[in-house]
C-alpha distance (Angstrom), angle and dihedral (degrees) to the residues before:
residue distance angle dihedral
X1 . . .
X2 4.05 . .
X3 3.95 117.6 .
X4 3.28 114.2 -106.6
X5 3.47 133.5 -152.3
X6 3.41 112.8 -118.1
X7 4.00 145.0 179.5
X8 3.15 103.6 -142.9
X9 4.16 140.2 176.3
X10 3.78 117.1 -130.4
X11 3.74 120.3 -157.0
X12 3.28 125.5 -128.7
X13 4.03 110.8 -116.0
X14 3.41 99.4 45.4
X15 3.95 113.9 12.6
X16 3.51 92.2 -122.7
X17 4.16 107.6 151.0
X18 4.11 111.5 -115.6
X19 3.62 100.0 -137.6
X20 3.73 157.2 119.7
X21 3.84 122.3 -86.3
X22 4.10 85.0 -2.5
X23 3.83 120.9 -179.6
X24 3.86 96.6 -157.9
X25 3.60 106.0 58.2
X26 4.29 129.6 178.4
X27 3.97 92.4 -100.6
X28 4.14 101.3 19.4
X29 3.89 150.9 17.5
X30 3.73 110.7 -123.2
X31 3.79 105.0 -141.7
X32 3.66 93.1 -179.1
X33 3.94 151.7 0.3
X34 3.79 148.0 -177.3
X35 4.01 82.4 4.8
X36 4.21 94.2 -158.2
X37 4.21 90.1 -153.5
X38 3.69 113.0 169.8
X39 3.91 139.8 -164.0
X40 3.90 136.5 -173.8
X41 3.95 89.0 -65.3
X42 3.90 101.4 47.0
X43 3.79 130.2 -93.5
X44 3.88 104.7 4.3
X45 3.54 84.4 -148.2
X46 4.04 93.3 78.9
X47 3.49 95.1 74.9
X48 3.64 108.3 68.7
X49 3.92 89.8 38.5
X50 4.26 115.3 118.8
X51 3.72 83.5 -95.5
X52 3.48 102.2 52.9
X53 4.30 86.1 62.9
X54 3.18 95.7 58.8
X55 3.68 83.3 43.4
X56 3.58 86.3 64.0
X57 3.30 103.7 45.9
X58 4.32 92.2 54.1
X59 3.73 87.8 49.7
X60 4.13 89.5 59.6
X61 3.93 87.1 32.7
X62 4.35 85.8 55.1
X63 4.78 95.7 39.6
X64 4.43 81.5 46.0
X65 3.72 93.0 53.8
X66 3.85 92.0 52.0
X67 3.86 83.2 61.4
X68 3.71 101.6 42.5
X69 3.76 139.7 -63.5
X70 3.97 124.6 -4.6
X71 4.06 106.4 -112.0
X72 3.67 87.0 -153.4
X73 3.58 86.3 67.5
X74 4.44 126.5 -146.1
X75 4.07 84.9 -31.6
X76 3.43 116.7 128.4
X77 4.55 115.0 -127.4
X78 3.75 81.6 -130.3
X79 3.85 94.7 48.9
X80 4.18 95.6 48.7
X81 3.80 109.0 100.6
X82 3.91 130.8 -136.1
X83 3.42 88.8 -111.0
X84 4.55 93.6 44.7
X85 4.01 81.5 52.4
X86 3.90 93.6 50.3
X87 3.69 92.4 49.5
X88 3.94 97.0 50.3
X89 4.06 88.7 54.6
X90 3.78 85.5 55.8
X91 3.57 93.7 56.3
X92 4.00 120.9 92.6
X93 3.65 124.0 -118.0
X94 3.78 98.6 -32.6
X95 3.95 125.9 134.1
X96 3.41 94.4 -105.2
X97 3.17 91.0 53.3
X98 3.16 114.6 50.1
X99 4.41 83.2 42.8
X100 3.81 92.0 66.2
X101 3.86 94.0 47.0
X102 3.77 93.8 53.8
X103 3.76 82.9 51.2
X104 3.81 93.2 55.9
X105 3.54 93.3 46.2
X106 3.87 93.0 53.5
X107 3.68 86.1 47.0
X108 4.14 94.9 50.2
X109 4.01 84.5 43.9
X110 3.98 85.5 56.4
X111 3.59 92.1 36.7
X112 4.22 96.4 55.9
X113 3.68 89.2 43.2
X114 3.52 89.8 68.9
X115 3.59 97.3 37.9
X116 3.48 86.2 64.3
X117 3.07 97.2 50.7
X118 3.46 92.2 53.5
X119 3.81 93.1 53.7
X120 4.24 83.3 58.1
X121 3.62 85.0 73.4
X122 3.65 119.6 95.7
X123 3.96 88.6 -134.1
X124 3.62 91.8 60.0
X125 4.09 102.1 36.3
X126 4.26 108.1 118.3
X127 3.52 86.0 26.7
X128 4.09 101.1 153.0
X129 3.79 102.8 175.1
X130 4.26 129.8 31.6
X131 4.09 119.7 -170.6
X132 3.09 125.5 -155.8
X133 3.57 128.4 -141.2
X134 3.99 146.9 164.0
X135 3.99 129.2 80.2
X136 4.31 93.4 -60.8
X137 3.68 92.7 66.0
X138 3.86 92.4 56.6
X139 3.87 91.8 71.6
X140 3.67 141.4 69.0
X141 3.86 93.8 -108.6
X142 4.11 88.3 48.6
X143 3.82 84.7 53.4
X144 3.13 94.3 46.1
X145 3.53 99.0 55.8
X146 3.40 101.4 44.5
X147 4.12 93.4 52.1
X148 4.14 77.4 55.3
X149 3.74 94.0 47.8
X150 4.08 89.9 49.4
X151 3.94 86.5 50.0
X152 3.89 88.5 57.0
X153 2.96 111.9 40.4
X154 4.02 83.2 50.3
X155 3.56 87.7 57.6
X156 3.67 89.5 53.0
X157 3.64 88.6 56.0
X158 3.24 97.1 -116.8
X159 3.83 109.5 141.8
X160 3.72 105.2 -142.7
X161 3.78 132.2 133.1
X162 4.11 112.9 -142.8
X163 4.01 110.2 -172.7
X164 3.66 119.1 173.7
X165 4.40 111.1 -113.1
X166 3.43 106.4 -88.7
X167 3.74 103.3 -136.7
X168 3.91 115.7 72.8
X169 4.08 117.4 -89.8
X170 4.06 88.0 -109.0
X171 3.86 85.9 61.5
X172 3.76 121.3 28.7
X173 4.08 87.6 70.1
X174 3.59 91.1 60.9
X175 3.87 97.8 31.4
X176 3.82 96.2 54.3
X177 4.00 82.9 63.1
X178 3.86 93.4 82.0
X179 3.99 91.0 70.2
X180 4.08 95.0 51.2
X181 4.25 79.9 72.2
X182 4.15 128.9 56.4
X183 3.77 105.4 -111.6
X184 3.65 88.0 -128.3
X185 3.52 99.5 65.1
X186 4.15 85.0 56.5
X187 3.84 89.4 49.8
X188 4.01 94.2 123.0
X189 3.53 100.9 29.8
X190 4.25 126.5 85.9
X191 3.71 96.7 -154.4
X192 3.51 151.3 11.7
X193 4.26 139.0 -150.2
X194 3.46 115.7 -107.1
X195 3.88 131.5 -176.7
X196 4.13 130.0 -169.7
X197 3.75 112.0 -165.1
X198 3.75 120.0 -162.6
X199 3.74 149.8 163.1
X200 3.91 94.6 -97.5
X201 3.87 109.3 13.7
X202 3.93 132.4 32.7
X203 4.26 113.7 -153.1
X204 3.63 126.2 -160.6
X205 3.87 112.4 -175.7
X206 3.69 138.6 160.0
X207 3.61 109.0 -125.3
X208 4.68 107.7 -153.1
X209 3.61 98.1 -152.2
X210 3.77 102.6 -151.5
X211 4.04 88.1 -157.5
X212 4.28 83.4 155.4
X213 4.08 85.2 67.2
X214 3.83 102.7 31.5
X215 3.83 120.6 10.8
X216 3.77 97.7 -163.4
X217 3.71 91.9 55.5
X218 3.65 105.1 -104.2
X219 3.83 89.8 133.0
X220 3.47 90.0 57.9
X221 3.65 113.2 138.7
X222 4.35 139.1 -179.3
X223 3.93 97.5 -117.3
X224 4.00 91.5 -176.5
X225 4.12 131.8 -14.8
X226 3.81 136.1 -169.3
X227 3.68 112.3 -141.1
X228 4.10 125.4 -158.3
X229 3.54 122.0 178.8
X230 3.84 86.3 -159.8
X231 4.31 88.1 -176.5
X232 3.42 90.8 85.5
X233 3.57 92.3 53.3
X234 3.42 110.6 37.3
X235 3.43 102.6 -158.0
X236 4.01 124.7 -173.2
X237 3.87 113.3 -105.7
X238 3.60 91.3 -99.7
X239 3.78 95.9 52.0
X240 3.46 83.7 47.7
X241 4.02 97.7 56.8
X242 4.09 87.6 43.7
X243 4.03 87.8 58.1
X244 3.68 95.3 45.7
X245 3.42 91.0 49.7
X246 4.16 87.6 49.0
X247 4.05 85.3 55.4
X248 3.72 97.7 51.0
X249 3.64 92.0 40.8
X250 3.89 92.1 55.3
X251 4.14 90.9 48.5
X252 3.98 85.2 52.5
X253 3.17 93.1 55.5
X254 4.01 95.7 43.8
X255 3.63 89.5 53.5
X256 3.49 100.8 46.1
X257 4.10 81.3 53.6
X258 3.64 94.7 52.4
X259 4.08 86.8 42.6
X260 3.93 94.2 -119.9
X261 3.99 99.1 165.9
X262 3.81 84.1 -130.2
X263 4.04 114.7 -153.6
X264 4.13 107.4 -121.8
X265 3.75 88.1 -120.9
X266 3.54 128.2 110.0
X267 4.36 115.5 -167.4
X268 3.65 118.5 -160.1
X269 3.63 138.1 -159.7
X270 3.58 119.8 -155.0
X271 4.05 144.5 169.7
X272 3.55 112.6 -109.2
X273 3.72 152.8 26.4
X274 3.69 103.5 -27.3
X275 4.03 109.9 -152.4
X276 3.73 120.8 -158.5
X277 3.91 93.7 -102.7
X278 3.76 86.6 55.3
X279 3.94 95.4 -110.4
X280 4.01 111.4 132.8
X281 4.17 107.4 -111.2
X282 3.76 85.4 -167.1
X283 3.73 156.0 -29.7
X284 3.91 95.2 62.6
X285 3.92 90.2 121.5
X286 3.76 91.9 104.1
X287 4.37 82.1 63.1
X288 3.18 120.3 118.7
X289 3.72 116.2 -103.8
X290 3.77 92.5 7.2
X291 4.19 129.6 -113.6
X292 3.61 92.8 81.7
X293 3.71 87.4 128.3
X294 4.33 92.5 59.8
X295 3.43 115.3 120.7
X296 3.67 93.9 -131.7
X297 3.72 92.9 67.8
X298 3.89 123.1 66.9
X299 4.62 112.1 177.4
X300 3.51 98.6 -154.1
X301 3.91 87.6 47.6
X302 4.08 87.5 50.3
X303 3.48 90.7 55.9
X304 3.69 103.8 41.0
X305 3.86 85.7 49.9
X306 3.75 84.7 48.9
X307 3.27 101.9 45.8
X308 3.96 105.8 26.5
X309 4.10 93.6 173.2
X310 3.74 138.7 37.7
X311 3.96 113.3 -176.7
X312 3.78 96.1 -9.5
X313 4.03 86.6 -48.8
X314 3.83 138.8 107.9
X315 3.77 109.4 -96.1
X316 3.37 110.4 -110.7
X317 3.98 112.1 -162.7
X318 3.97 130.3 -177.3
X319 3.72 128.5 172.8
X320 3.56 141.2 -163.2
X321 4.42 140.1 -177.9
X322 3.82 109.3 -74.7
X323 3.28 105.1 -121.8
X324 4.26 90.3 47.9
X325 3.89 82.7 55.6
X326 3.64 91.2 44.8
X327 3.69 96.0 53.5
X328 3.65 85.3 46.7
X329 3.51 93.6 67.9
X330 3.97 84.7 70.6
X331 3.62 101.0 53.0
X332 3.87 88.9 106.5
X333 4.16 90.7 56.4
X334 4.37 88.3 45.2
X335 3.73 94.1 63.7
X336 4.09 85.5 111.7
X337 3.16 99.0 56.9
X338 4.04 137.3 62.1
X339 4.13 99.0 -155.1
X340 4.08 125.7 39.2
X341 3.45 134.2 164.9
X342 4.22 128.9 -166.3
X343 4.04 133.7 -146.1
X344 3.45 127.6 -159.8
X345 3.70 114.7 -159.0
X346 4.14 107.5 -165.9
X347 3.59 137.4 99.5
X348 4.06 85.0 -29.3
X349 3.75 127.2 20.4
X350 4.07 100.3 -109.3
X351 3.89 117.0 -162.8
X352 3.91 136.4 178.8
X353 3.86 125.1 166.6
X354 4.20 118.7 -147.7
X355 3.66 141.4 -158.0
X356 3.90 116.2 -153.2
X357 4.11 114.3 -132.9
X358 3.22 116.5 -129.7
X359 4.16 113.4 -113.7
């Protein structure tokens, strides 16, 4: 990721700059994001994406049927479920079976190659510990693969822990919001707003901070969410905007029902190249309904004009790459360590690389 300039707004405790897509954040420097590192075939990143599984498993599916009959029977790859791929890996020695686990082993063999090849780059050299995120890693065959990818890229001697995120996919987008903002400008306030934009679902959530139990946000916790698997809809970008707006709107309204003293900020994850303005430079393509990247549109803007107020105060909204607010979400759990990194395994394969400041 390039340096970019940036005008930015420091706070006042800490000097940590208040703005989009920022490096130096309250808790962390981000030394890197959405690395775009390529090989012969194209980004490298595309094979250890959601659909480069299933990708997998079709290519064993297509080599068994030269051989004989397909033990995943008349099913289409596309058509198996999470939950249909989980339950074959539980059987014994069947077929199937034994099929899906070659496919996660090709996939972890794709899947350290790029991790080392991340850890090549000076942003992500003394990196000690890599999460992993997105939908994959919240299955059996996720698991799996990244227990094989630790056992490789041990026997590469490369000494690097990789630990799935703790906090379930639905969640660690929206939790990882809380560390974009300096606690003590939430002091006051039980909650905050907090969106995670991505190629196949959109999340709204409101995020209780619990900064009486745990002041660096450790206690953290989703109080509700609105989930939209905007894929099967494929909406336009500006349908898209209205129904986000619709979601946050709702959880407003929730929390000022339940009498949360919610914060007037709104934290956003989001694919991409985040500039300072909060426009995306690059790697929206994934967006729904396309042109996210125009220079005449700006999110944070959209929703601020949207929704001018939260609680009687102007909406303040800052955003941030998905898988940098992802890995956020496991600041709390990185406190031994000085150098992180995050994956996100979904429709794209997200990546950011951290540095923990001192305190």
């Amino acid at each position: 990721m390039g340096k970019q300039q940036k005008k930015v707004q420091r706070t006042e405790e800490n000097n940590a700059p208040v703005t989009h897509g920022a490096d130096d954040l309250p808790a962390v420097e981000v030394t890197s994001y959405n690395l775009e590192l390529r090989d012969k075939e194209g980004f490298i990143g595309d094979k250890a994406n959601k659909s480069a599984f299933r990708d997998a498993i079709e290519a064993w599916r297509k080599r068994v049927r030269a051989g004989g009959p397909d033990p995943l029977g008349d099913v289409p790859t596309d058509g198996l479920s999470k939950k249909e791929v989980d339950a074959l890996l539980k059987e014994q020695e069947t077929e199937a079976a034994s099929l899906v686990r070659a496919a996660v082993d090709d996939f972890a063999a794709d899947f350290t190659d790029i991790l080392a090849r991340y850890l090549k780059e000076e942003t992500w050299k003394g990196t000690e510990r890599i999460v992993v995120g997105g939908g994959f890693k919240d299955s059996q065959a996720g698991l799996m693969a990244i227990a094989r990818a630790q056992i490789r890229l041990k026997a590469e001697g490369l000494k690097v822990e990789i630990v799935p995120i703790a906090h379930h996919p639905d969640e660690a987008g929206l939790l990882g919001a809380v560390h974009l903002i300096p606690s003590w400008m939430l002091k006051g306030h039980d909650a905050i707003l907090a969106v995670d934009i991505g190629g196949t679902n959109i999340r709204a959530g409101v995020i209780k901070l619990n900064l009486d139990d745990k002041p660096d946000f450790s206690k953290a916790r989703v109080w509700k969410s609105e989930l939209w698997r905007h894929a099967d809809d494929e909406p336009r970008r500006t349908a898209t905007i209205e129904y986000l707006v619709r979601m946050i709107e709702t959880l407003i309204a929730k929390a000022k029902k339940a009498k949360l003293a919610l914060a007037p900020v709104i934290g956003i994850g989001c694919p991409g190249v985040i500039a300072a303005d909060g426009s995306i430079a690059r790697g929206g393509q994934n967006l729904p309904g396309g042109n996210w990247e125009s220079t005449h549109f700006n999110l944070p803007e959209a929703l601020r004009k949207a929704i001018p107020e939260i609680a009687d105060q102007p909406t303040f909204v800052i955003m941030h790459n998905d898988a940098v607010v992802q890995g956020l979400s496991e600041v709390p759990r990185m406190a031994d360590v000085k150098r992180w990194a995050a994956v996100t395994i979904g429709t794209g394969l997200g990546n950011a690389s951290f540095v923990r400041k001192e305190t």
